[in-house]
C-alpha positions in Angstrom: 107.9 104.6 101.8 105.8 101.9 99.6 107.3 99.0 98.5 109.2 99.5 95.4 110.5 102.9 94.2 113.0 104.9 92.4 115.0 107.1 94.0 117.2 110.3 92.0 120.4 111.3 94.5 123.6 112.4 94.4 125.8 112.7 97.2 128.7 115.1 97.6 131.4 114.4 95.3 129.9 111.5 93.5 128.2 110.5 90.4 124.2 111.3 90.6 122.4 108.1 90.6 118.2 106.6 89.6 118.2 103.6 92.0 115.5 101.5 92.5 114.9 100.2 95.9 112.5 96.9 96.5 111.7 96.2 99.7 109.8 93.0 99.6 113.2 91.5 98.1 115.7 93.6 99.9 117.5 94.8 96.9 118.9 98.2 95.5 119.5 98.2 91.8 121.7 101.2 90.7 119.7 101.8 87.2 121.8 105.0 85.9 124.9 106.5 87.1 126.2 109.8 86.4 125.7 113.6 85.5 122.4 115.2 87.3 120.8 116.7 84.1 121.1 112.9 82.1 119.9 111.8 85.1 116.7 113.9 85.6 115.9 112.8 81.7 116.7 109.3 82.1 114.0 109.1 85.2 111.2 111.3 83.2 112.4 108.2 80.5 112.1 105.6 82.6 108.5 106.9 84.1 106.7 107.5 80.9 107.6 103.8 79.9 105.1 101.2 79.9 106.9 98.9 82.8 107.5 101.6 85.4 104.4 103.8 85.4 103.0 102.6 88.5 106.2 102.7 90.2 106.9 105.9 92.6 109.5 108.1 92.4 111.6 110.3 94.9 114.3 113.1 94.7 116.7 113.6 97.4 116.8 117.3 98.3 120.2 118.4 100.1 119.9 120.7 103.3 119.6 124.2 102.7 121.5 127.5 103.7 118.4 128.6 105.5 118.8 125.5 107.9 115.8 123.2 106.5 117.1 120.0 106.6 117.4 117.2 104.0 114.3 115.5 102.6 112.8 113.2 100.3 110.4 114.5 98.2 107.7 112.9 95.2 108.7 113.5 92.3 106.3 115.3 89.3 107.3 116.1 85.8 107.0 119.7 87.2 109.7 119.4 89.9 111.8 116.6 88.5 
């Protein structure tokens, strides 16, 4: 994982969250907190602005019926 990124997850009963994680400070800044589709748009928001272009950003998949496990994927605009 680079240094700084954002990070879209939502955990099982809980609020879906954009956190950005920096490394080089140690420090995880929940940015947004609350319903998955707000939260998809506010991290396409947050990505086309002019401060956080550079910055990566991740979804967290859950684990599947099928048996693949969870995962961390890069997010696009396609598959955000």
């Amino acid at each position: 994982m680079p240094a700084q990124y954002l990070l879209l997850t939502q955990r099982s009963g809980c609020p879906c969250e954009v956190i950005f994680y920096d490394s080089d400070k140690q420090t995880r800044t929940v940015m947004f907190s609350g319903r998955r589709w707000p939260a998809r748009h506010y991290l396409k928001a947050l990505r086309a602005s002019v401060g956080w272009e550079t910055v990566p950003a991740y979804c967290e998949k859950k684990p599947s019926r099928r048996g693949y496990p969870a995962a961390v994927v890069e997010c696009t605009d396609r598959n955000l």
